[in-house]
C-alpha positions in Angstrom: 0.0 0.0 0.0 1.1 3.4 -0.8 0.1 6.2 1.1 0.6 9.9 0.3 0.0 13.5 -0.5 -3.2 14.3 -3.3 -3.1 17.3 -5.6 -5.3 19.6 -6.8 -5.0 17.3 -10.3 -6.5 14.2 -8.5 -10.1 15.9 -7.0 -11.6 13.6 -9.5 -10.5 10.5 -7.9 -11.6 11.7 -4.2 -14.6 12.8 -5.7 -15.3 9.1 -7.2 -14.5 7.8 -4.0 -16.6 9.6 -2.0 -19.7 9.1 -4.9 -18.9 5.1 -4.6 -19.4 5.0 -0.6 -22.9 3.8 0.5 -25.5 5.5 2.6 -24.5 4.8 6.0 -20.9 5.6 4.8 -21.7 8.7 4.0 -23.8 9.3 7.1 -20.4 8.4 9.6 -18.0 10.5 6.9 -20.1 13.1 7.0 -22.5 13.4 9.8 -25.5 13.5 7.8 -27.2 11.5 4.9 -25.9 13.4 1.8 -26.6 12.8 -1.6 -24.4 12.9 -4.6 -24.7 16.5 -5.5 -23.5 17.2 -1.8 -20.0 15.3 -2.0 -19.8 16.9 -5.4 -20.5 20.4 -4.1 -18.1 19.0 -1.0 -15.4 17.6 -3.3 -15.3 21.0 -5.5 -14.7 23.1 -2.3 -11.7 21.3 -1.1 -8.4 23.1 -0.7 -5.4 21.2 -1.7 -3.0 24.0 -1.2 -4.2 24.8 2.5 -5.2 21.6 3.4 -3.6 18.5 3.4 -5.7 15.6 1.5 -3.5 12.3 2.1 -4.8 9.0 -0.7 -3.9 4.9 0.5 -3.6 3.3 -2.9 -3.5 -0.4 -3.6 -0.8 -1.7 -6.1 -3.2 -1.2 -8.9 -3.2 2.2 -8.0 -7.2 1.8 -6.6 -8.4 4.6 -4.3 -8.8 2.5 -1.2 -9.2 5.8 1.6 -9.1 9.3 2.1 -7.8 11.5 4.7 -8.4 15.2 5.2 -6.3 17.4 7.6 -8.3 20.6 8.0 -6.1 23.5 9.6 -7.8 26.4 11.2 -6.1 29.1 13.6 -6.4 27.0 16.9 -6.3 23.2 15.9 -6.1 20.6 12.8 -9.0 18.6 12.4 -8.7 14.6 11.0 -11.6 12.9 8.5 -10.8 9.7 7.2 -12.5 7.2 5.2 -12.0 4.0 3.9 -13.4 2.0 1.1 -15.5 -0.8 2.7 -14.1 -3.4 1.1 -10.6 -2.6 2.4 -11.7 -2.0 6.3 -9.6 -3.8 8.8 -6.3 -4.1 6.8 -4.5 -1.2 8.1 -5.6 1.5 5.9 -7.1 3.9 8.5 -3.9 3.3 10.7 -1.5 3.9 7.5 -3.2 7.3 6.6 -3.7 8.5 10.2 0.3 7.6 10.8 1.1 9.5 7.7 -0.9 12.4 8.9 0.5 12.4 11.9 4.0 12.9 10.2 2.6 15.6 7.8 1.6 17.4 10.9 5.0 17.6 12.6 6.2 18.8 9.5 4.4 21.7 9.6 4.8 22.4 13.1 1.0 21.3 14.3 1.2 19.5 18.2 -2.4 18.5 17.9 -5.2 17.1 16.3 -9.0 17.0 17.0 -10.8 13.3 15.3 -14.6 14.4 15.3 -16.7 11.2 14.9 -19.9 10.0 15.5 -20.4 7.7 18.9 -21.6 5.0 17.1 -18.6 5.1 14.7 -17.2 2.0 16.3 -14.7 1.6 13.2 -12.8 4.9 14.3 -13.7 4.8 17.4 -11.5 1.5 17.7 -8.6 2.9 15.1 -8.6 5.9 17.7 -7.8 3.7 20.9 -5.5 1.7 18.8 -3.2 4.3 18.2 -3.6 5.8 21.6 -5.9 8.9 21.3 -7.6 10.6 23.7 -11.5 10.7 23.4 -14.0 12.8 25.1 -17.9 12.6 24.2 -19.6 16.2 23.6 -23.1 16.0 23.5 -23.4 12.4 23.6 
């Protein structure tokens, strides 16, 4: 598996990822039942050059999981998804790791994981590589 760094040349491929994920998918990535022309809207609004947009590719070269550092002025927030059919082989961990050294590099100390409670997937990948969690509003 190959993990790194997305471009502003490869929005197409996040944006077919995103498209190919199934309801509840969408629902955990994104907090809310969204339809197609949401992700696209979504997908179009993306800054590459601000933000960091991290890809896990398969030796094919297949999409297998997004992961979107957000910086703002007071923290960097973490979204990740991962193609179902590729869940529970390290995916998650691999982009989250590279993140983690993509932050550094830029001089970020923290990060803030925002999931749904009954996100049990990153719930897990969270306690597996030793994050704090807190529960706001449930």
């Amino acid at each position: 598996m190959i993990v790194r760094r997305l471009c502003e040349g490869e929005r197409k491929h996040v944006l077919n990822f995103y498209l190919a994920l199934g309801e509840e998918d969408r629902r955990l990535r994104f907090f809310s039942p969204v339809g197609d022309s949401a992700i696209t809207r979504y997908v179009t609004t993306l800054n590459f050059n601000h933000d960091i947009v991290l890809g896990a590719f398969d030796g094919n070269a297949q999409l297998l999981g997004v992961l979107e550092l957000s910086r703002s002025a007071d923290e960097v927030e973490l979204a990740v998804a991962v193609g179902e059919n590729y869940r529970g082989r390290g995916v998650g961990q691999a982009l989250v790791e590279r993140a983690w050294a993509e932050m550094r590099s830029s001089g970020a100390h923290s990060v803030v994981l925002v999931t749904l409670s009954e996100n049990t997937s990153m719930r897990r990948l969270a306690d597996r590589l030793g994050m704090k969690t807190r529960f706001v509003d449930g």
